[in-house]
N, C-alpha and C positions, 0 to 999 in steps of 0.2 A: 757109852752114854754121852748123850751132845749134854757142851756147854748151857742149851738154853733149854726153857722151860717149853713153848711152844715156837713153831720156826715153822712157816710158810711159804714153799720154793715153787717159782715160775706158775703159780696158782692160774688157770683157766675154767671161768665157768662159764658155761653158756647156757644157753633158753632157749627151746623149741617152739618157734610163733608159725599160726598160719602164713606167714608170709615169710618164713624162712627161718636161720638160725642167729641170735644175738648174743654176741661177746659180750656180756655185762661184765665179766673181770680178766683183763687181758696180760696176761705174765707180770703179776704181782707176787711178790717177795718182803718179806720183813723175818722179824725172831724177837725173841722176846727170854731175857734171863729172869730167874725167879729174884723177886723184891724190886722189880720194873715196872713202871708204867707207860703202856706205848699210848698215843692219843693219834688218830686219824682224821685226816680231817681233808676237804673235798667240795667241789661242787653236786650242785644233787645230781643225781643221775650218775656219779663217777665209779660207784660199784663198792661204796663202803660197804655198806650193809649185805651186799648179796659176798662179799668176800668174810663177813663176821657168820652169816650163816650156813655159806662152803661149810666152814673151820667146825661149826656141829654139827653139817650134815643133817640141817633142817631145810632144802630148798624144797621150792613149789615141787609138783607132779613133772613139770614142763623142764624143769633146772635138771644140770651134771655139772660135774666135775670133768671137764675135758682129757687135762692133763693137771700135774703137779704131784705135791705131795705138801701133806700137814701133820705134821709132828708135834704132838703134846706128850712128856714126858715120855720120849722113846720111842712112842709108837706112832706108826702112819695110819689118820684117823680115814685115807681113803681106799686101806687095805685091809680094815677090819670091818666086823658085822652091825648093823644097825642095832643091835643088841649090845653090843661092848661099847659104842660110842654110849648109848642111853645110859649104863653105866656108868661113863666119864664123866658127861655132862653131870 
């Protein structure tokens, strides 16, 4: 069992655009112990938000998860079913 509550390793998500593929979150990492509060914070455009919505596996139709991995209490939310995530959430 990891020391943290949820842990975010080398996170990549991308967007599939007519005009190619964008890196909206580029090898991003953080963790998070329980009774923590992390606070993020960025210019617009910097990929907070599409990295808050990686983490529940709510992106657009066009979004992936590249690479990484996101651990909420144990589990890698991008090796389980969209059915057990909707349970976590």
């Amino acid at each position: 069992m990891s020391e943290y509550l949820m842990e975010m390793k080398n996170l990549h998500t991308f967007f599939t655009t007519k005009r190619g593929i964008v890196k909206a979150v580029n090898d991003v990492s953080y963790a998070v112990k329980e009774g923590e509060t992390l606070g993020i914070v960025g210019e617009s455009g910097s990929g907070k938000s599409v990295s808050a919505m990686s983490m529940l596996r709510l992106l657009d139709d066009n979004g992936y998860i590249d690479s990484g991995e996101i651990y909420f209490e144990g589990n890698d939310l991008t090796k389980i079913s969209q059915q057990e995530v909707y349970h976590i959430r």
